[in-house]
MIBAZA-196968 format. One record per residue (C-alpha): x, y, z. Coordinates in steps of 0.02 Angstrom, whole numbers, plus 50000, padded with zeros to 5 digits. Layout:
N
XYZ;...
% end
This chain:
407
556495461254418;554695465954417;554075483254368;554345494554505;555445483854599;557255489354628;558995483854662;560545493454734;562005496254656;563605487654710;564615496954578;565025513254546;564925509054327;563345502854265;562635495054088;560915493554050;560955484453887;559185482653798;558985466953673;557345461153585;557075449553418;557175466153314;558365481553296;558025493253447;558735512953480;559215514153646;559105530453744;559695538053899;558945555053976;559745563054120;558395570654238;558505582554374;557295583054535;555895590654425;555805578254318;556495586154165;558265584254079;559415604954085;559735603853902;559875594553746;561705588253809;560685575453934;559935567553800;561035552953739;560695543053577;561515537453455;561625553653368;562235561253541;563195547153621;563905556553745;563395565553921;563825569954061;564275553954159;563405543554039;563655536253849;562985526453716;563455511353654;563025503753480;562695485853469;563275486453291;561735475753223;562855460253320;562285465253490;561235474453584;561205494953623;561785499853792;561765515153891;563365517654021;563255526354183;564595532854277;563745533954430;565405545554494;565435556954364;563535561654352;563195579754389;562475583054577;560865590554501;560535574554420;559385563954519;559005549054387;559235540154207;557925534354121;558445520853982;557335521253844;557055509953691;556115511253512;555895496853382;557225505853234;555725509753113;554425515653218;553305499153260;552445494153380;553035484253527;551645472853529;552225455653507;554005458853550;554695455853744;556245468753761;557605462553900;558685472853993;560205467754071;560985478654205;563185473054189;564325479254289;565305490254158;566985486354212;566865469554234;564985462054155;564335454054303;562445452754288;561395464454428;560025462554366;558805459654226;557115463354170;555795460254040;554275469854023;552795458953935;550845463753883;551605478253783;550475484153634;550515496253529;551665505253636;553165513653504;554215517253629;554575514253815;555345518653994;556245503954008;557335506154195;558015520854258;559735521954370;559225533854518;559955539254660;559245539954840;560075547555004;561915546654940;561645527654858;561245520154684;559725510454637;559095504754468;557115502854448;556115494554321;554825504654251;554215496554074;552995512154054;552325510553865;552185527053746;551035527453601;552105544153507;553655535353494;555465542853557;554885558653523;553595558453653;554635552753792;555835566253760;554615577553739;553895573153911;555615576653983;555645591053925;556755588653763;556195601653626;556125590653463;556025598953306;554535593253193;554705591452997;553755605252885;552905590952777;553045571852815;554745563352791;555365547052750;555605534152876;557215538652987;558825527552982;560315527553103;561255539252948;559765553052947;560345569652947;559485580853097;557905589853051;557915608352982;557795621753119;556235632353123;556455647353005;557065664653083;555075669653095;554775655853204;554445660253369;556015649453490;555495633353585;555515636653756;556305627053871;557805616453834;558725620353669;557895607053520;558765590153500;558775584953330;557985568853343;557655559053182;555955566653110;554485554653160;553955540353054;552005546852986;550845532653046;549985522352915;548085523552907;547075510853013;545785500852953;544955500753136;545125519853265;546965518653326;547135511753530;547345525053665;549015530453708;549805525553848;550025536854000;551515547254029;552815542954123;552485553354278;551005559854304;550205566954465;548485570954538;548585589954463;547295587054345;546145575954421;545605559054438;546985546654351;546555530454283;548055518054259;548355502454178;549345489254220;551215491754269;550765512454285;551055525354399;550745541954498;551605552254601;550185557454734;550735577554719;549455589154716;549865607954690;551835603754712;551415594054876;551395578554930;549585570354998;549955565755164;547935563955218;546995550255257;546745539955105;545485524355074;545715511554958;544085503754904;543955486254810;542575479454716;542375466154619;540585455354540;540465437254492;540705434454312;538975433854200;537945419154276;539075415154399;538655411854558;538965421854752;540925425854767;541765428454948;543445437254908;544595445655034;545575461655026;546865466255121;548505477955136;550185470055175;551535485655261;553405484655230;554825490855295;556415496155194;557065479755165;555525471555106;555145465155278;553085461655305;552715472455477;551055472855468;549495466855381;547665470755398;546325458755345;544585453455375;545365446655537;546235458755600;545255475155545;546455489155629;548675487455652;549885502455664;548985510855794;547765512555707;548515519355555;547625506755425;545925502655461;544805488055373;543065491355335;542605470955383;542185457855262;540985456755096;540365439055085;539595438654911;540405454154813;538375458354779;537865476354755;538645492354684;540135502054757;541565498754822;541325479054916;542865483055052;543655497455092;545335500855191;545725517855254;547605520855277;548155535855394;549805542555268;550355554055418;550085540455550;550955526255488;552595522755574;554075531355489;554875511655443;553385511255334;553995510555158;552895499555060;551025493755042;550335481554931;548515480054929;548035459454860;546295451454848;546235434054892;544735419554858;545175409855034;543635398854966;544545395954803;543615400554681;544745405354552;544885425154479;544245421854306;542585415954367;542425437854428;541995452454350;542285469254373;543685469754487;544535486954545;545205495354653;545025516754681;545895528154783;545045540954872;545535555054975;544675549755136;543925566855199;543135571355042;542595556154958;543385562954792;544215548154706;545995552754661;546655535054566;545515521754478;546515503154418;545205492954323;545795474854327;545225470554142;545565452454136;545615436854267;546655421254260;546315403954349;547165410654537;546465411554685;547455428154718;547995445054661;549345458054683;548095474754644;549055490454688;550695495954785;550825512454848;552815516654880;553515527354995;555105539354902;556595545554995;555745563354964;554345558455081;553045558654940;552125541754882;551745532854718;550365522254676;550835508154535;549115499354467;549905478354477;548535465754416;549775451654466;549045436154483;549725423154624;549195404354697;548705409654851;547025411154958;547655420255119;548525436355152;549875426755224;550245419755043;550295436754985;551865442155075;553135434254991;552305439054801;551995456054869;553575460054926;554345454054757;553235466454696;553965479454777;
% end
């Protein structure tokens, strides 16, 4: 699997097991449409290994964690799982490659597997999550990175976690819960405080620490979002879904000293099963209707702004509509780490205000590249995932296969 790609279900029992070169905690958090988990019972570790519908396993040091879902015996008001994992210690993920299996639970057949790479200093992460979508199972892979550890992806789920009063020890498997607050202590609110092992205190860098990563799920609430590779947002604004006229605007410059460079952008439309139904290109500057619109073509990628633009019509497109990848392709072949600067910006298309900026921070030797996929969920609303995959191809035709993959 690739992140944000997903698979259905042909069982009703599910294992995710999560292996790596080191010791890893594996976590599951039951989460209901908003996002959040009821109570500290839908957090399973290995301190909790039970839930509802769902359990812990423990590798043992001989094997690897798991999480099990009964897919049967999950409350209704549950709409996903999201399987965590943490190096046991508190390090970094950089350096290590994490796989997750997805077994049948009954009878360990192999679904699926995936293996999130680039990670850095990521302590924690969103490996896949078992959903469920108009009756049916799916499992996703995410791979979204957190720079706080376990504690901040429970704490973005709405898990109360109870902090120490001075810095403790580093945590082992045997570590008795933190202390509750004292009686003076004013209650968390929210969920009642799972008593995760007390965070590891970070050694001192010689050099300023590296951002952390984004949460999880994040939305356009607070403004302009800039993702990284393999990231995500819900377009929600104000608890509703954007369902405007959005335009996606790529730029790009030739690397320092390099000379003109004719790159082509271009949106590929999919239906539910992957299936390429449309695509708009340079040569073919309108489809749907009229739904996504091209701006024409950029022959040198000279001069500020954005070098092609395509405006996508969200409440026009045909309801089969389910996917979009947006690629960038050199049909001269010149290769992507001879450019500069790449991008790619969302913008509402009424207002000019840019809603979602993806930086493309590095170019291999390719002649094409997966930028951004904007999926359509069963609740109507759409995500945006930042890609930066790179592929061998020069034409948006060669960008259907990779692009669905992608999906």
């Amino acid at each position: 699997m690739t992140p944000g790609s997903n698979v259905p279900l042909s069982v009703p029992r599910v294992t995710v097991e999560v292996a790596a070169p080191v010791r890893l905690d594996v976590s599951g958090l039951l989460l209901t449409a908003d996002g959040k988990v009821r109570s500290d019972d839908d957090f399973v570790f290995y301190n909790q290994p039970q839930g509802p519908g769902v359990a812990h396993r423990s590798g043992g040091g001989a094997g690897p964690d798991a999480i099990t879902v009964d897919t049967a015996a999950v409350p209704a008001e549950i709409e996903k799982i999201v399987v965590t994992a943490s190096i046991d210690g508190g390090a970094a993920f950089a350096g290590t490659v994490p796989t997750a299996t997805v077994r049948g639970a009954d009878d360990g057949a192999e679904i699926a597997t995936f293996a999130p790479a680039g990670l850095g200093p990521e302590t924690a992460l969103i490996v896949v999550e078992v959903y469920r979508r108009g009756g049916a199972w799916k499992v996703r892979a995410v791979g979204q990175g957190y720079a706080d550890g376990l504690a901040g992806i429970a704490t973005d789920f709405g898990v109360a976690v109870d902090e120490p009063a001075a810095p403790a020890a580093p945590a082992t498997r045997a570590a008795p819960p933190a202390a509750p607050a004292p009686p003076s202590a004013p209650p968390p609110s929210g969920p009642a405080a799972t008593h995760l092992p007390p965070p590891v205190p970070p050694a001192q860098p010689a050099a300023p620490p590296a951002p952390a990563a984004a949460p999880g799920r994040i939305n356009l609430d607070k403004g302009r979002v800039n993702l990284r590779k393999n990231e995500t947002v819900s377009l929600v604004k104000g608890g509703k879904p954007l369902m405007s006229s959005v335009r996606m605007g790529l730029g790009w410059e030739p690397a320092f000293g390099g000379r003109n460079i004719d790159l082509d952008a271009s949106v590929i439309a999919y239906g539910p099963q992957r299936e390429p139904l449309a695509t708009c290109y340079f040569g073919k500057l309108m489809v749907l209707d009229g739904a996504i619109q091209h701006s024409g073509d950029n022959l040198t990628g000279k001069g500020s702004g954005d070098d092609e633009a395509i405006t996508v019509h969200l409440g026009g497109l045909p309801a089969e509509v389910t996917g979009l990848v947006f690629t960038v392709n050199s049909y001269s072949g010149q290769k992507f780490n001879k450019v500069a600067k790449a991008y790619c910006r969302l913008l509402d298309a009424g207002t000019g205000e840019e809603l979602v900026r993806f930086d493309l921070t590095k170019g291999e030797a390719r002649t094409g590249v997966l930028m951004a996929k904007m999926v359509k969920q069963f609740s109507g609303e759409w995500e945006m995932t930042a890609l930066g995959t790179f592929v061998d191809s020069r034409t948006a035709r060669g960008m259907e296969k990779p692009g669905a993959a992608a999906l």
